[in-house]
C-alpha positions, -999 to 999 in steps of 0.1 A, spaced: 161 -750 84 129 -766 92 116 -769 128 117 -808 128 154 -810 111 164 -788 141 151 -808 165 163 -836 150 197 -823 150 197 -805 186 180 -843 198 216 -863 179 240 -836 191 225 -842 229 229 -885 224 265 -878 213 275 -854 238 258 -879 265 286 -907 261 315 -906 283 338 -880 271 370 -860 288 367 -822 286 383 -807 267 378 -772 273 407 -746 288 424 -770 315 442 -797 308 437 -829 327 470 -846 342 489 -811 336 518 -807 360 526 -778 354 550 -753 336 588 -763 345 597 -733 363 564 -715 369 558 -687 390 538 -689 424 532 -670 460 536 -685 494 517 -669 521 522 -671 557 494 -672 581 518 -665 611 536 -636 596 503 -617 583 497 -586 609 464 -579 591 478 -545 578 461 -542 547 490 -529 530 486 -560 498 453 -548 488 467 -510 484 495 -528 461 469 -549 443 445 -517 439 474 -491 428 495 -517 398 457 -525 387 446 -488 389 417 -499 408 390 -472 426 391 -465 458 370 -485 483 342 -465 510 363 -471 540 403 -465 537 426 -490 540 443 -479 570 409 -488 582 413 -520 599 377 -528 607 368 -543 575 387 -570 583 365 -584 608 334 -591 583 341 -620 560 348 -603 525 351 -619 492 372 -607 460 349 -583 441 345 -563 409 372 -536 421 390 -556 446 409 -585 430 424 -594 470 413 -589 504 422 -598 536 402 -609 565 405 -619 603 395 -649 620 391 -659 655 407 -691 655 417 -716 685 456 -702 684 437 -668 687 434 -639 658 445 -651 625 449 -633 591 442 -648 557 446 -632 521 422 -639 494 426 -637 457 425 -666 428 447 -693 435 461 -698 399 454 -738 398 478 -759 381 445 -769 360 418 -745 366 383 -754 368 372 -720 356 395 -725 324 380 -765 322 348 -752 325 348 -724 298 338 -735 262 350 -703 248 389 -709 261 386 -674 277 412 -686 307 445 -694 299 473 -711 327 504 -694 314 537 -703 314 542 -678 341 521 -698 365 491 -671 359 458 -682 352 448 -651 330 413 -639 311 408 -630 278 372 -611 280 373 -607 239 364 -643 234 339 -643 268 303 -649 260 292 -642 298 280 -676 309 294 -672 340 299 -711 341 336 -705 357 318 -692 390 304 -722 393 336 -745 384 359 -722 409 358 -742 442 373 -710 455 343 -690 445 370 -661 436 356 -650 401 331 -624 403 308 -607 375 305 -570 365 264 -569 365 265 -534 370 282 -527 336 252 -540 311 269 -532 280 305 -547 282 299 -573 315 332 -593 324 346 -614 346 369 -601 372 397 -621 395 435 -618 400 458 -621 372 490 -627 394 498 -591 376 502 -608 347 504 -586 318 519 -561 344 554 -582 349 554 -591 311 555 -558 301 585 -548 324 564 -524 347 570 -538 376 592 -572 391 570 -584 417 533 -587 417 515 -559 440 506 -577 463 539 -590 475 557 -557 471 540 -541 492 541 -564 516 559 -552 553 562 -588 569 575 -606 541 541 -629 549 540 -629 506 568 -645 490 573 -649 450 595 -671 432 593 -702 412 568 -729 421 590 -757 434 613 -732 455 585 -725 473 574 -753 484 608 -761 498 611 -726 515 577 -738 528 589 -770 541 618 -754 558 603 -737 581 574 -764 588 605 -782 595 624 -756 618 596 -746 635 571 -774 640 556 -759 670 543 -726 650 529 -749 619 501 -771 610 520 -794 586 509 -794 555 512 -771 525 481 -761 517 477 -759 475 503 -781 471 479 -809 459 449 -796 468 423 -800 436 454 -810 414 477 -780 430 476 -743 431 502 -716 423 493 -699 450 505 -720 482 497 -714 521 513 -726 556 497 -721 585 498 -721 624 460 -733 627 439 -757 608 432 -747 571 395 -747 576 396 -719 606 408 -695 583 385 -697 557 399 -728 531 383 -758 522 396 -790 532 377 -814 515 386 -808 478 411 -837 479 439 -841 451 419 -844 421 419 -818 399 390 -796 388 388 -806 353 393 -840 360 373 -844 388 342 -824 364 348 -841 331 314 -856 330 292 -829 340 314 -808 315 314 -829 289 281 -815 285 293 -781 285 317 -790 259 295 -798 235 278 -760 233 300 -750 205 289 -778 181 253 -769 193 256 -735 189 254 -730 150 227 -750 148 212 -734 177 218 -702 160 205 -717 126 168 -729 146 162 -695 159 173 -681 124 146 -703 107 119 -701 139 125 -660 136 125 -661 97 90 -680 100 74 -661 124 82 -628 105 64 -642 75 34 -655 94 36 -616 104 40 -603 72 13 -626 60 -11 -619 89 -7 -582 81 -8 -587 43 -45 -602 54 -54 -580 76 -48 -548 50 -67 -570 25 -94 -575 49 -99 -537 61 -91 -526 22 -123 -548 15 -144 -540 44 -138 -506 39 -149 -506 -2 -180 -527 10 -191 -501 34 -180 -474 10 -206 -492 -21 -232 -499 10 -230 -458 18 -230 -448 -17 -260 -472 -29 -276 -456 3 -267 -420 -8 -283 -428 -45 -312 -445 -36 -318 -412 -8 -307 -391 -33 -335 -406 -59 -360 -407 -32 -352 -367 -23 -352 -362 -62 -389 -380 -68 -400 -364 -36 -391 -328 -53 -402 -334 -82 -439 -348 -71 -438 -319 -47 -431 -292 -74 -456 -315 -97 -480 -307 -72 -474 -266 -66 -482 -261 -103 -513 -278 -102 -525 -262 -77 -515 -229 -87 -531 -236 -121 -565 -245 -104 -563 -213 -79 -557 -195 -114 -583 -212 -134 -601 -206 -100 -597 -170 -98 -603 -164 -142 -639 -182 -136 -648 -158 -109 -641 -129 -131 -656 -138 -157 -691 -139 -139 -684 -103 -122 -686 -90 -161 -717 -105 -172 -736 -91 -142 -723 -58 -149 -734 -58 -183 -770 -70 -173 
């Protein structure tokens, strides 16, 4: 492909994919859900900070162990963030009811940004209720932690020949495989502060106790419609915001609310053959410019180096020459003279007899 015709064709491409689109990437917009999706509700006022749902999390998903211990409490003062080889965590906040616990981990949206946001379709929602990965298909664009308006999905950079996204998978392939019934997390859970169970029952066991107890709850249920609704639900004695959660996402979900800033995105996979194709051609050309410059500069030294070769052997012949008429005059020269010494020496004798004689 020539360097104009790509141009051309990158310059259409962008025109087309600037008009008002939906996108149409992993999330669905207007999806309500699964009938009978799974879910947790988590309960601010029951959570003694004990740690206890990360050691679940990091034992079903065979997880290293972290520095510090988990019976070490302390951690749970600095504000922590899921991570490579922590998919929850749990930290304390000082709130104005006092100490308050909150457990972190994706919250499995109804219609997940980081699904919306992925032109690939490496997040799935499932049936389940799980919002789950598929790292085969990822191309590492890391455009989902930038959709997530939990931040929750984090990137392997210290792993630079396989890199991944990591998050919670609600134990996903875990429960579908039979291993175990509950997620990890909730198992092993002391307070019952974790609750699993279909989507809709929870949010009435949720109501029922805002109801029962209105003193010891804000009331709201939090992920209920927040950004479209979550799978992963929280009540709460204090406001939302104390304890780490964003209350200004409003009701509209992710996908929906990003469709025009990711229709953008959407259109990478119709760019990217002929992306491919333009750095194909601009690599095929450069390699013969190259092979051509090289070819050239062979020819050129090849050249050079017989001109300098017929320069030193015209020198050599004409020094060669010179040394040969030098010899040759010199020798030339020896024999006359030794003839002349010789005639020389044959006159003097010749005058020695005569006088003799006389």
């Amino acid at each position: 492909m020539k360097r104009r015709n790509f141009l051309g064709l990158m310059g259409a491409a962008g025109v087309s994919a600037a008009l008002p689109t939906k996108a149409q990437a992993g999330g669905n917009v207007d999806f309500e859900g699964y009938p009978g999706s799974k879910g947790v509700l988590f309960d601010a006022t029951r959570c003694i900070g004990c740690r206890k749902c990360e050691v679940g999390c990091n034992e079903v998903n065979n997880l290293p162990q972290p520095e510090k211990p988990f019976t070490d409490l302390s951690v749970t003062e600095t504000t922590r963030r899921t991570e490579n080889e922590a998919y929850t965590v749990v930290n304390k906040y000082e709130t104005s009811g006092g100490p308050v616990f909150r457990k972190i981990q994706c919250m499995h949206c109804m219609e997940p940004s980081c699904g919306s946001a992925c032109f690939v379709a490496a997040f799935t929602k499932e049936p389940s209720g799980a919002v789950t990965y598929d790292e085969s298909v990822c191309v590492g664009c890391r455009y989902c932690m930038v959709a997530c308006p939990f931040e929750i999905p984090t990137y392997t950079y210290n792993d630079p020949i396989t890199p991944k996204v990591i998050k919670c998978d609600l134990c996903e392939a875990n429960m579908q495989a039979g291993k175990i019934a509950l997620p990890g997390c909730v198992n092993s859970c002391p307070k019952e502060a974790l609750v699993y169970g279909e989507r809709d029952e929870l949010i009435k066991i949720a109501r029922n106790r805002l109801e029962a107890n209105p003193d010891n709850y804000i009331d709201h249920i939090y992920g209920e419609n927040e950004v479209g609704g979550t799978s992963w639900l929280f009540i709460s004695g204090v406001p939302f915001s104390e304890i780490g959660l964003r209350e200004d996402l409003g009701t509209v979900s992710g996908p929906e609310l990003n469709s025009g800033a990711l229709s953008v995105v959407a259109m990478v996979p119709a760019l990217w053959p002929l992306l491919l194709a333009g750095v194909y051609g601009i690599t095929k050309r450069t390699d013969k410019i190259n092979i051509k410059e090289k070819a050239d500069a062979v020819a050129k030294a090849i050249s050079e180096t017989q001109d300098k070769a017929s320069a030193d052997m015209k020198a050599a012949m004409e020094r060669a020459a010179n040394d040969k008429a030098a010899t040759v005059k010199r020798e030339v020269a020896k024999v006359v003279k030794e003839a002349e010494e010789a005639a020389a020496a044959a006159a003097g004798g010749d005058g020695e007899t005569e006088e003799e004689g006389a």
